[in-house]
C-alpha positions as CSV (number, residue, x, y, z in Angstrom):
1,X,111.8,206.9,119.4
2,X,111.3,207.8,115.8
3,X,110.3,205.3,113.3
4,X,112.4,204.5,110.4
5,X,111.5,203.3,106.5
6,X,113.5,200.9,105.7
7,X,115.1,199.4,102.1
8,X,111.5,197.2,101.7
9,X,109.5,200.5,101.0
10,X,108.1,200.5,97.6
11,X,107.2,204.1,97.4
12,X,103.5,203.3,97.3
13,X,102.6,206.6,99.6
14,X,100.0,204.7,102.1
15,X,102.1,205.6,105.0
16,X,102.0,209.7,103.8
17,X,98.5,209.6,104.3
18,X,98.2,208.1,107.5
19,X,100.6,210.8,109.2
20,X,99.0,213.1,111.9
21,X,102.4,215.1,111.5
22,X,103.2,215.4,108.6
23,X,106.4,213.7,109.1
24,X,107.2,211.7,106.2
25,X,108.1,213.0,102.5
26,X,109.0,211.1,99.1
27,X,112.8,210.6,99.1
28,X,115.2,209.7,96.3
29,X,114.5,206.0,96.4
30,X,112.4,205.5,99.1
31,X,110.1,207.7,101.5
32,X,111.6,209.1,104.5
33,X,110.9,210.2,108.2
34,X,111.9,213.2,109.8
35,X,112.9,211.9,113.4
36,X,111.9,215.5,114.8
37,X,108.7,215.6,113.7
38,X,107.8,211.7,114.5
39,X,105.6,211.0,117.3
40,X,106.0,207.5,117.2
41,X,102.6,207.0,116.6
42,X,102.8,204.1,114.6
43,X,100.2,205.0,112.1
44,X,102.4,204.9,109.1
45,X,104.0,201.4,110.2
46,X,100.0,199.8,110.3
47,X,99.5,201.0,107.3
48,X,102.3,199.7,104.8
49,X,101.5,197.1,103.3
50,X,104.8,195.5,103.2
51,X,106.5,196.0,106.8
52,X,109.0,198.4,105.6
53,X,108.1,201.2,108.6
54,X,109.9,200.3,111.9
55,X,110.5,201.5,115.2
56,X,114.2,203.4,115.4
């Protein structure tokens, strides 16, 4: 199961950095997750600092 950003992302980039995969990109209004890549690590979700990375 992939993990999702959701409308709460304020585009701050903490979660880019914290990808083993590379997995995650700067979207129109919002970062974004490629499912395929996703390992469902969770690293990305412990580090945003505002809850907006859950679990598909």
């Amino acid at each position: 199961m992939a993990y999702k950003i959701t409308d709460e992302c304020i585009s701050c980039g903490a979660c880019v950095e914290e990808c083993p995969v590379e997995a995650i990109s700067e979207g129109d209004d919002k970062y974004k997750i490629d499912p395929k890549l996703c390992t469902d690590c969770g690293a990305c979700a412990d580090a945003c600092p505002v809850e907006a990375i859950k679990p598909e």
